[in-house]
SEKE-357569 format. One line per field, with one value per residue (C-alpha): residue number from 0; x, y, z. Coordinates in steps of 0.001 Angstrom, whole numbers, plus 500000, padded with zeros to 6 digits. Layout:
N
nr: NUM; ... $
px: X; ... $
py: Y; ... $
pz: Z; ... $
% end
This chain:
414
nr: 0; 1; 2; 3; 4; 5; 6; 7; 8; 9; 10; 11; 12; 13; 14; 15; 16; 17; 18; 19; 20; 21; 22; 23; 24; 25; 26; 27; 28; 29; 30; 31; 32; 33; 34; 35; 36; 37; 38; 39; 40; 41; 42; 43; 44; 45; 46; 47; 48; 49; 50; 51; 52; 53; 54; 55; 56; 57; 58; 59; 60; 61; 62; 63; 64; 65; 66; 67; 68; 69; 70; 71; 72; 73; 74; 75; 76; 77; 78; 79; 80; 81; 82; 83; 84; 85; 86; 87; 88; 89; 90; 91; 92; 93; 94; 95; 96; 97; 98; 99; 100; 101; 102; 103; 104; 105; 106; 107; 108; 109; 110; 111; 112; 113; 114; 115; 116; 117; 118; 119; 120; 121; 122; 123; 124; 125; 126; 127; 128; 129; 130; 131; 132; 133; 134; 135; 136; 137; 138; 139; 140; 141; 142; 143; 144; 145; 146; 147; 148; 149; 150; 151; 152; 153; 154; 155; 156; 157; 158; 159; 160; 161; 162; 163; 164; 165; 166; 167; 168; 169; 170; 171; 172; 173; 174; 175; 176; 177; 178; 179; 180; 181; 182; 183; 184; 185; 186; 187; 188; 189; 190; 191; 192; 193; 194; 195; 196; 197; 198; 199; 200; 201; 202; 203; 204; 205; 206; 207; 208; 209; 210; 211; 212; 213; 214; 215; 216; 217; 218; 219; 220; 221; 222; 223; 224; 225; 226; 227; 228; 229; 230; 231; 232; 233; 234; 235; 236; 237; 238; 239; 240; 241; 242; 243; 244; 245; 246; 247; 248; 249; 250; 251; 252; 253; 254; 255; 256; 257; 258; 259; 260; 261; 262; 263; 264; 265; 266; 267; 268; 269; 270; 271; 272; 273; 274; 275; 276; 277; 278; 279; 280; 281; 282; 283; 284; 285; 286; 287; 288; 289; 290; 291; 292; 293; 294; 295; 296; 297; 298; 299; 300; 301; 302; 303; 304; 305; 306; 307; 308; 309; 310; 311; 312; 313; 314; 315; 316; 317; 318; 319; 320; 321; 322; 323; 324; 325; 326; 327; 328; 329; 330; 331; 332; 333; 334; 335; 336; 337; 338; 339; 340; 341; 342; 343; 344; 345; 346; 347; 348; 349; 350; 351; 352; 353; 354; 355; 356; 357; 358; 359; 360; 361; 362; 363; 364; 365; 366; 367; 368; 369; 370; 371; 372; 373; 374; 375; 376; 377; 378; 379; 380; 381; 382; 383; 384; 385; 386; 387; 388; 389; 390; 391; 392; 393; 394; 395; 396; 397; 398; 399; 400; 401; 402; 403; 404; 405; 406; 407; 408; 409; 410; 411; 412; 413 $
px: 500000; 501437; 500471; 498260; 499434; 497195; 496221; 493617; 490635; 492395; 493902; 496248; 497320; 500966; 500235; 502744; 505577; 505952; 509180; 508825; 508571; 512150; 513461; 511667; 513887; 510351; 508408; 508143; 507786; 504311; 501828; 503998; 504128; 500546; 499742; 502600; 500941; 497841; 499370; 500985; 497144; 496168; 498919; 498626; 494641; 494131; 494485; 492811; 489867; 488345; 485635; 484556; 482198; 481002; 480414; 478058; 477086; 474340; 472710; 473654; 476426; 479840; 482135; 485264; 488757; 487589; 489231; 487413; 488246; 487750; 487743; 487709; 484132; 483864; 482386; 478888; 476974; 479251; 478298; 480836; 478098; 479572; 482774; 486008; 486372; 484329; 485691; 488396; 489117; 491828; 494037; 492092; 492955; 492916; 492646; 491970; 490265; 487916; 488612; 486998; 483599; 483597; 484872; 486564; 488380; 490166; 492360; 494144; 491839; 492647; 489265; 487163; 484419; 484650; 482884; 483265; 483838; 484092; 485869; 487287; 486079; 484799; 482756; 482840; 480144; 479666; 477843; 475004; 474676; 474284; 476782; 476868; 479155; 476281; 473838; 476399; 476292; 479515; 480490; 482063; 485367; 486831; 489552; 489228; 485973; 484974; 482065; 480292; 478850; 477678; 476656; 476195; 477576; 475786; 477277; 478812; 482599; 484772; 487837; 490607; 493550; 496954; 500427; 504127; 507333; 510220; 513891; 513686; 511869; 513613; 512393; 509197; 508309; 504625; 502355; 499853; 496486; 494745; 492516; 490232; 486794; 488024; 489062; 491822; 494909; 495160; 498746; 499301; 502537; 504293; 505077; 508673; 508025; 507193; 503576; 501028; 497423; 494177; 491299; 488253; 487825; 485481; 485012; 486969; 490428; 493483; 496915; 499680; 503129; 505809; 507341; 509744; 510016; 512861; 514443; 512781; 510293; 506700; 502971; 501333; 497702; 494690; 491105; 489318; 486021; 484022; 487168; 490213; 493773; 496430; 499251; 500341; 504043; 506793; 509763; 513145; 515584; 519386; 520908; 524332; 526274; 527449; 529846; 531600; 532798; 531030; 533642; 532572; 534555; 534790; 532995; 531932; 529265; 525933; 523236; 521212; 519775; 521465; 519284; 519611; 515946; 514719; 511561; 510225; 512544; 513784; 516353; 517905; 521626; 523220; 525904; 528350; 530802; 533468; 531412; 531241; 528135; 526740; 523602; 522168; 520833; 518930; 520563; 519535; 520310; 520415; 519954; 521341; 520337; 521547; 518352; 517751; 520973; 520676; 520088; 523368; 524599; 524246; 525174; 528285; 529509; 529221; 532077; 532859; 536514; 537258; 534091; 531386; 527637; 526323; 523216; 522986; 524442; 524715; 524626; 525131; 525378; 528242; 528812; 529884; 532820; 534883; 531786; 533009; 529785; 530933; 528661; 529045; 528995; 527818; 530492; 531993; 530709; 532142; 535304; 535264; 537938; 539184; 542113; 542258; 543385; 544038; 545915; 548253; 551752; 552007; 549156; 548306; 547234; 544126; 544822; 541448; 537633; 534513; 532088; 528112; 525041; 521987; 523091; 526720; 526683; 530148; 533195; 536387; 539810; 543135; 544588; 547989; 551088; 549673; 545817; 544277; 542399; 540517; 537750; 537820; 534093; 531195; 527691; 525524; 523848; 523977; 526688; 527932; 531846; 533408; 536948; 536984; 540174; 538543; 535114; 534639; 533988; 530569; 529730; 529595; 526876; 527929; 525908; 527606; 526080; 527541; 530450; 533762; 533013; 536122; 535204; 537199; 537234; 538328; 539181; 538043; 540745; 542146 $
py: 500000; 503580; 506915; 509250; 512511; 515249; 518788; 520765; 518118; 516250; 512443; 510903; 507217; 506292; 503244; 500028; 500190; 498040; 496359; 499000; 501925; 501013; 502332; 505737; 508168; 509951; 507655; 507821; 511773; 511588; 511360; 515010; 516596; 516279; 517608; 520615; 521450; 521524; 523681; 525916; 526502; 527869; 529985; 531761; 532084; 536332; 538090; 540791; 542023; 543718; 546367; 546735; 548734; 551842; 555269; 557201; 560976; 562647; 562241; 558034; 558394; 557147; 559292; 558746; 559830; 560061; 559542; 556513; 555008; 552899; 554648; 552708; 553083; 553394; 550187; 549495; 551379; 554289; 557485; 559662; 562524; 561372; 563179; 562908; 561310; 558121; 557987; 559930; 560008; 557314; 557719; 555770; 552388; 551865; 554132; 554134; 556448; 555293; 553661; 555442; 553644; 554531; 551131; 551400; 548150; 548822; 545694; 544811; 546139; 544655; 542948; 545360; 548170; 550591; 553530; 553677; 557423; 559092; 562656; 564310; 564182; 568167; 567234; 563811; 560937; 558237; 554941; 554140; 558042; 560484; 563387; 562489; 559572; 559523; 558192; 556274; 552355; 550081; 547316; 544534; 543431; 539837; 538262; 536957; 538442; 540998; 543339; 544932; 548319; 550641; 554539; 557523; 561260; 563376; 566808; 567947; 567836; 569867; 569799; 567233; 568483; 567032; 568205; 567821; 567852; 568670; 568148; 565107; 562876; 561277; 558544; 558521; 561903; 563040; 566050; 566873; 568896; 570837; 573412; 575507; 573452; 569903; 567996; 566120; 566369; 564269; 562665; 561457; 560043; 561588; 559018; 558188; 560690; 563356; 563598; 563202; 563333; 563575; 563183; 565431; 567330; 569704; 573302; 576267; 576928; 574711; 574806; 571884; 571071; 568774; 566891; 566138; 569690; 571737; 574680; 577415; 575200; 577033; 576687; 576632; 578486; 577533; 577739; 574222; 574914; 573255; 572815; 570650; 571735; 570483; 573485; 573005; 572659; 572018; 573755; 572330; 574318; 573524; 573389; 574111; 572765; 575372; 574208; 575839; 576068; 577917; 579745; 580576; 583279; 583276; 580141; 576545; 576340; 575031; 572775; 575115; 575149; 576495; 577796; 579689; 581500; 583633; 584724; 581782; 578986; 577792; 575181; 574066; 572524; 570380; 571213; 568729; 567898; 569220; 572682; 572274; 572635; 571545; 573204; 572597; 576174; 577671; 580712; 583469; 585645; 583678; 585210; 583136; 582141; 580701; 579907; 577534; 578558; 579638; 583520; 585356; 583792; 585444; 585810; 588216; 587709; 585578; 585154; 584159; 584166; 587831; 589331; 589996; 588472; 589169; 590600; 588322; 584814; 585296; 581756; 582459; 579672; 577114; 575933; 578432; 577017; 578537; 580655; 581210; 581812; 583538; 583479; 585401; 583852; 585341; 587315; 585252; 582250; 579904; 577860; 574301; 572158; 569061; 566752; 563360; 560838; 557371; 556522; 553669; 554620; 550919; 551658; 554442; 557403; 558833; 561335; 563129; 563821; 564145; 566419; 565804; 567817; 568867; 571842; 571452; 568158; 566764; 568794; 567828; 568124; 566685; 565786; 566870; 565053; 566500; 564830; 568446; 569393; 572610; 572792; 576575; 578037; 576489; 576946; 576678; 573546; 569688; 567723; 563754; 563863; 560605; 559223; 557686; 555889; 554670; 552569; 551341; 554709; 555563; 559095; 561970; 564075; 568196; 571164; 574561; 577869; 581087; 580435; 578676; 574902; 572255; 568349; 565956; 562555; 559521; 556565; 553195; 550660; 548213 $
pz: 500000; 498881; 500207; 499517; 498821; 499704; 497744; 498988; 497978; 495107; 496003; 493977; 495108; 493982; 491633; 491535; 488997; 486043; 484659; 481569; 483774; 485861; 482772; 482499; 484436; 484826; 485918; 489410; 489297; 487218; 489938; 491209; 488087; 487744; 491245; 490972; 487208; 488809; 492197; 489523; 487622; 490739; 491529; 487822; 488654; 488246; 490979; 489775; 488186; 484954; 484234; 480135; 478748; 476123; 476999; 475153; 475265; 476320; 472483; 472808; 470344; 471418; 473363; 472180; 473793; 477313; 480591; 482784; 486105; 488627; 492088; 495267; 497142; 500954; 503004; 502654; 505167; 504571; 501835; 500234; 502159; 505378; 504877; 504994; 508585; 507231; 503061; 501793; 497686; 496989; 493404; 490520; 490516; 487333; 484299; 480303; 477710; 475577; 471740; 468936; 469550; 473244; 474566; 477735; 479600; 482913; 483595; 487138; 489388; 492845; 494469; 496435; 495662; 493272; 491347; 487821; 486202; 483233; 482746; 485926; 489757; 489840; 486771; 486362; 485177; 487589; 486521; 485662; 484644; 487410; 488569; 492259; 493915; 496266; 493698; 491847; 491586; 493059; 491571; 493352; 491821; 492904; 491432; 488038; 487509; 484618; 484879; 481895; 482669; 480180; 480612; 478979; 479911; 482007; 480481; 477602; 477024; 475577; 473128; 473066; 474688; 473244; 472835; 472690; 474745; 472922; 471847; 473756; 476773; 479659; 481395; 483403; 482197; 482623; 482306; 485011; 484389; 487510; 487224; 490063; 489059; 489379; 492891; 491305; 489160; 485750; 484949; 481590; 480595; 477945; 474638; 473544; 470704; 473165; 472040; 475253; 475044; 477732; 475769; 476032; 479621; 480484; 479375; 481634; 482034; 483019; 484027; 482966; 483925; 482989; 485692; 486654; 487315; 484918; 485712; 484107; 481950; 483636; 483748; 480110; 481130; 478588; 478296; 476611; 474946; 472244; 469657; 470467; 471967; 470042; 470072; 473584; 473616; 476489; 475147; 477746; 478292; 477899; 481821; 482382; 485263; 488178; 490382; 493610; 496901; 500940; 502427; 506289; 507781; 511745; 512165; 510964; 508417; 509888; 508081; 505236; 501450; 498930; 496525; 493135; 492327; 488918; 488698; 487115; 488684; 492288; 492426; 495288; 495609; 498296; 500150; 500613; 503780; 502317; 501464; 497718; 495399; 491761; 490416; 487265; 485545; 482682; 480799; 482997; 485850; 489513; 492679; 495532; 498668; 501747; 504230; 507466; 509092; 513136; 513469; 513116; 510018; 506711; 502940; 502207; 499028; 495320; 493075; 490277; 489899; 490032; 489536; 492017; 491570; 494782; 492389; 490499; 489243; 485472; 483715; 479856; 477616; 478892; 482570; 485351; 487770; 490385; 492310; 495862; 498516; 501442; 504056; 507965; 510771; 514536; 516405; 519811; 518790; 521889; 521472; 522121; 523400; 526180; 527125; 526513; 529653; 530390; 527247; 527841; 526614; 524560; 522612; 519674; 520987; 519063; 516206; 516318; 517886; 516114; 517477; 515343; 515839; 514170; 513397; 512271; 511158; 511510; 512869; 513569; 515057; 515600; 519068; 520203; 521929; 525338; 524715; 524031; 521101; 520435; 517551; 517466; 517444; 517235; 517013; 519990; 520513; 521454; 520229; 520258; 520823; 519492; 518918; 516222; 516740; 520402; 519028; 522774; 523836; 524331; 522487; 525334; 525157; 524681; 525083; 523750; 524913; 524317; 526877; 526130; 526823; 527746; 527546; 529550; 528032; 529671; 527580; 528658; 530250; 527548 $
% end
């Protein structure tokens, strides 16, 4: 007697093996096969589900090239009415635009309730044909299932709205559409030949970016009435690189943003430890800024090499290197500085301390024959002093005020 090998309901009993099948290297793996094919069947089952259907217009002809999409619903026993405390709007979880005969299928929607909408939330269509979420029918989406749900508009639409980004698209590029009358934003992604594309939305006026966001690429503002949009252009313009250094006089430089600002464009640029910068910038004229540093500190001076752009960052039409940002520091900031003790003569004595803060960052100095080391100034605040060299020693906590500060540190016995 064999075994029976169990999956979920289905039995299959091993059978006895005949002199022919001694010779068939698969053989004795049949009865498994079958059950893992059958294991695998279930695993590839959907997961997901799928809404078809045609939208029509108000007259019952088809409304092509329009936005629909499945929105989750809240629980039953709960109405979009009851506010936000009880159902809050989630992103679409899936969305098309309708074929040239007004078919619509929304694929991998994950099980659960949903509305289905045509056009824009603000002015949208919800199904079976009403203009209130509260009225609208939900349709319960398991996996593997497909629903068929056919409606017509409840308004009239207005023009197509299309475009083009131009010289050329980087990767996950897409424009987004927002305007005062509708409670959402519309992303469309933007085709490998730059060309994008919405559809029909409603009548009034609009605003649409490109993102990710470029450097002096703005807002294009439009108004979308009964004829179609199709001249809307996203021109990018050519960065150049701008590279430098922070110079800090009387102090260290604390934690801040670095940002270069037109009238059209704000980019920021980090600063890194060792006080250098890269921006990338359209041609025009930058203003700089140094922000989020603790009260006292303050922009002096721009260079770039010998002249001064304090005014104004000029970025022409190559890259811009060598621009020196001085920046002040408080008067009598406090200086900061300790002995070290119990170093055993027949080991290395530690070369340096790290002192790291919220507000600084990382500082550091190097330690003398004697044990001392002095970090100069610093700003006030808490600090972790560490030496590096010294892993066993646990980080002693530092609090600068306005007052000269000294830290004993005690190393730990060997």
């Amino acid at each position: 007697m064999y075994p029976t090998i169990r999956t979920g309901t289905i039995k299959v009993r091993a059978a006895s093996w005949g002199a022919s099948e001694r010779y068939n290297p698969f053989g004795m793996n049949l009865a498994l096969m079958a059950i893992l094919g059958i294991v695998l069947q279930a695993s590839a089952a959907p997961r997901t589900g799928t809404v078809t259907g045609q939208l029509q217009t108000r007259e019952g002809a088809p409304a092509a090239a329009v936005r629909v999409f499945a929105l989750g619903a809240p629980p039953p026993g709960v109405r979009p009415e009851d506010g936000t405390q009880y159902y809050t709007v989630p992103p679409p979880a899936s969305t098309t635009v309708t074929d040239e005969q007004g078919r619509y299928r929304l694929t991998n929607i994950p099980p659960g309730r949903y509305y289905i909408v045509a056009g824009a939330l603000g002015q949208a269509t919800y199904h079976p044909g009403v203009d209130d979420s509260n009225r609208a029918t939900v349709v319960q989406v398991t996996a593997g299932s497909t629903a068929n749900m056919d409606f017509k508009l409840v308004s009239q639409l207005g023009g197509r709205v299309s475009g083009r980004v131009r010289p050329q698209v980087g990767p996950s590029e897409r424009v987004v559409l927002s305007a005062v009358r509708l409670s959402e934003i519309i992303e469309m992604p933007v085709r490998p030949d730059g060309t994008f594309e919405f559809g029909h939305v409603p009548k009034g006026s609009y605003l649409l970016n490109l993102f990710p966001l470029l450097p002096g690429l703005g807002s294009l503002a439009f108004e979308v009435g009964d004829a179609d949009i199709t001249s809307l252009e996203f021109v990018k313009p050519t960065l150049h690189t701008v590279t430098g250094r922070i110079v800090v006089q009387n102090g260290p430089l604390p934690n801040g943003l670095l940002a270069f600002y037109t009238n059209e464009s704000y980019v920021a640029a980090t600063i890194n430890p060792d006080r250098t910068f890269t921006a990338h910038l359209q041609s025009a004229r930058h203003r700089v800024d140094v922000a989020g540093m603790p009260g006292g500190y303050s922009l002096m001076t721009v260079r770039v090499g010998s002249t001064d752009a304090t005014e104004g960052l000029t970025v022409g039409e190559s890259d811009v290197s060598d621009v020196v940002i001085t920046v002040s520091a408080p008067r009598a900031l406090p200086r900061v500085g300790g002995r070290i003790a119990g170093v055993p003569t027949a080991q290395v004595k530690p070369t340096r301390v790290e002192m790291t803060g919220p507000i600084v960052g990382k500082v550091q100095a190097n330690v003398d024959k004697d044990g001392s080391f002095t970090f100069g100034t610093l700003t006030p605040g808490r600090y972790d002093l560490r030496v590096p060299d010294v892993p066993a020693l646990t980080p002693i906590s530092v609090v600068v005020g306005w007052d000269p500060v000294t830290v004993p540190v005690t190393l730990p016995a060997p």
